[in-house]
C-alpha positions in Angstrom: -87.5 99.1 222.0 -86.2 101.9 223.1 -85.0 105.1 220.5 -81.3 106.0 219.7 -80.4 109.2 221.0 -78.6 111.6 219.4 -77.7 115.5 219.8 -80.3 117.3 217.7 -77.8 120.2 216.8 -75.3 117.7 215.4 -78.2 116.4 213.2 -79.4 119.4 212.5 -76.1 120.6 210.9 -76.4 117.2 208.7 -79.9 117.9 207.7 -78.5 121.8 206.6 -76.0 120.4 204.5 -78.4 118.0 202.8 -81.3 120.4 202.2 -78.3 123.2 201.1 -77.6 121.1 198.4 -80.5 119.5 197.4 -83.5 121.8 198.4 -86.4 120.9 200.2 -88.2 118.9 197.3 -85.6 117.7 196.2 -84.7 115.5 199.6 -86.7 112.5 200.0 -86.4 111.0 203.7 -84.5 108.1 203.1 -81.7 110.9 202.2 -82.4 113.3 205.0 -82.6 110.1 207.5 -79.7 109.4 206.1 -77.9 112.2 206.4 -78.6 113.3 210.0 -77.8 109.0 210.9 -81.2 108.8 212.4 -84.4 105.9 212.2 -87.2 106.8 211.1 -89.3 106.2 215.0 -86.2 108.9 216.2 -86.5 111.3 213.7 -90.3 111.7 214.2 -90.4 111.2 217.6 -87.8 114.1 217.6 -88.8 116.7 215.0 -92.0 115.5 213.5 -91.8 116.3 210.2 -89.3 117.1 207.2 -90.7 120.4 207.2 -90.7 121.0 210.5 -86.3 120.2 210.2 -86.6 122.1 207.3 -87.9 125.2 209.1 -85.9 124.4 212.1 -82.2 124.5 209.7 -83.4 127.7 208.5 -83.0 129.1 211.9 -79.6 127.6 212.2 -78.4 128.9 209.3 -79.6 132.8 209.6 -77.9 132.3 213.0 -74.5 131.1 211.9 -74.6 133.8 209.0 -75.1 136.6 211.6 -72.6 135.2 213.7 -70.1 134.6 210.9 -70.5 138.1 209.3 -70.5 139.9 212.1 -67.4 138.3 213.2 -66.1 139.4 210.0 -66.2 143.0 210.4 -66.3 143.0 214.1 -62.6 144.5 213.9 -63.2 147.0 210.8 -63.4 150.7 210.6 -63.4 151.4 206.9 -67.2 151.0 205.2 -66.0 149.9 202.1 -63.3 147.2 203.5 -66.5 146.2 206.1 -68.5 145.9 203.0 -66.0 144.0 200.8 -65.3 141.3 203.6 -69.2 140.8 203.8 -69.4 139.9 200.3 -66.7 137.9 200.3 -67.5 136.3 203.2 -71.1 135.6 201.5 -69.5 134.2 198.4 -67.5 132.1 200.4 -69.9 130.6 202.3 -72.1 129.8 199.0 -69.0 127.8 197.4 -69.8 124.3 197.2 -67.7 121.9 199.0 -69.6 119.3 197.1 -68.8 118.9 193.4 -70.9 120.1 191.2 -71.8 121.2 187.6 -71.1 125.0 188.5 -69.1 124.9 191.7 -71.6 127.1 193.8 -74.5 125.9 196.1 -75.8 129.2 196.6 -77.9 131.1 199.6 -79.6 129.2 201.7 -82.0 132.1 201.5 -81.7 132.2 197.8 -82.4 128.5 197.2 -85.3 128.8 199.6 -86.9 131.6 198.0 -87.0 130.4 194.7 -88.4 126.8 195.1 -90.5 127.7 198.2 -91.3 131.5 198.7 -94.1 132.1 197.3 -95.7 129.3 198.2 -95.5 129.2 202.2 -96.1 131.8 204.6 -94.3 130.1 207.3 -91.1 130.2 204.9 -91.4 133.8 203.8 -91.6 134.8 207.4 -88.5 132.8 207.8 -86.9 134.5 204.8 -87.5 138.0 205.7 -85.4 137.3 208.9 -82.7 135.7 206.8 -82.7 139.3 204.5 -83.0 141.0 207.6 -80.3 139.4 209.0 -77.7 140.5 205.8 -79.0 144.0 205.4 -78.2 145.1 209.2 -74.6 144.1 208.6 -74.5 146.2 205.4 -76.1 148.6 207.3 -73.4 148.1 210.0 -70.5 148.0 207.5 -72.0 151.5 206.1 -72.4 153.1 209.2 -68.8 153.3 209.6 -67.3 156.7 208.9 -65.9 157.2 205.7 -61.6 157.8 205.0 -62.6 161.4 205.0 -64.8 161.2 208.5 -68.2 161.8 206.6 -71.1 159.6 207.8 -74.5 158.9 205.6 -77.9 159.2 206.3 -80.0 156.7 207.8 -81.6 156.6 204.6 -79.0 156.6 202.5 -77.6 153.2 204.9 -80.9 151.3 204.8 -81.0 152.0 200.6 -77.3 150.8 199.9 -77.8 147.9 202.4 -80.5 146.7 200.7 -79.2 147.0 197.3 -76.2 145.4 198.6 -78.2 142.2 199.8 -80.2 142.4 196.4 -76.6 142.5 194.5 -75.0 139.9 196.5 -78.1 137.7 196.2 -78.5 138.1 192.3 -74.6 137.5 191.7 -74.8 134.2 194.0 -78.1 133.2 191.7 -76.0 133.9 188.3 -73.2 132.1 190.2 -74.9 129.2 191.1 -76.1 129.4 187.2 -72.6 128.9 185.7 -71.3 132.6 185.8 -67.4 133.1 185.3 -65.1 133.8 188.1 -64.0 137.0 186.3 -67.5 138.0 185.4 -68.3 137.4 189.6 -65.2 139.6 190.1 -66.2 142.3 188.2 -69.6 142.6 189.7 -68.1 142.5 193.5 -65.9 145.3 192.5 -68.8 147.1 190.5 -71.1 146.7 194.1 -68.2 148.1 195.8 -68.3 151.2 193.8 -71.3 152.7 195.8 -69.3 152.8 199.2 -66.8 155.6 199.0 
């Protein structure tokens, strides 16, 4: 009997949204076969393993972030507006569109870390791209000129972009854990204090 084909990308997208809200332990196959509409003789044939569509929707998603933040400030030329959109556009994507208890599915990256990080090589290899890939458009978004024409450091832009990604990451964890909207308000505006 032959195997049903299908496109891998579409299935791939399913898998995401899957492991996104459940995590990777948290998936059993019948779930993630499920999801992606796949047997179980495709899905191996195709992929191999859970982890292997695990790793493989990590890479899908660090490259949709970059592409959707960088879209987002592709038009900008104030740091702090660059910077503002990137947050919220990091927020955004972290809302659930599933309910749930707290509203918030948090970062892929996030999630990732803490149920696998510390755990997997493979995965923190994977993560460090994912960081990589938020703290270059912070650095970006810094790099612009400032209202009065004054530019930063090279060091000062790799320190504010990381504590930027370390901000965003911790709000989207205390997020995820129930935080108010006004309380998640407050500490975007309080991040946006160090970009002048």
């Amino acid at each position: 009997m032959r195997s049903k084909e299908f496109d891998p990308d579409g299935v791939l997208q399913e898998a995401l949204k899957t492991f996104w809200q459940q995590g990777f332990e948290g998936t059993n196959m019948p779930e993630l076969l499920g999801s992606m509409g796949v047997g179980r003789a495709s899905f191996y044939n195709a992929f191999g393993s859970k982890r292997e569509v695990f790793l493989q929707i990590l890479d899908l998603y660090f490259e949709t972030v970059r592409a959707h933040l960088e879209g987002l400030i592709s038009d900008v030329s104030d740091p702090r507006a660059a910077a503002a959109l990137l947050i919220d556009g990091i927020l955004a994507v972290a809302k659930s569109p599933e309910a749930n208890a707290t509203g918030w599915r948090g970062c892929l990256i996030g999630n990732t870390a803490l149920e696998l990080g510390a755990n997997d090589e493979e995965i923190v290899a994977r993560l460090k791209i994912g960081v990589e890939i938020l703290r270059a458009s912070f650095r970006k978004a810094i790099s612009l000129p400032s209202s009065a024409g004054v530019r930063r450091s090279k060091r000062e832009i790799d320190q504010l972009a990381l504590q930027l990604v370390a901000n965003v990451q911790g709000l989207l964890v205390l997020a995820k854990s129930g935080l108010s909207d006004a309380d998640i308000k407050s500490a975007r505006s309080a991040m946006l204090t160090v970009i002048s």
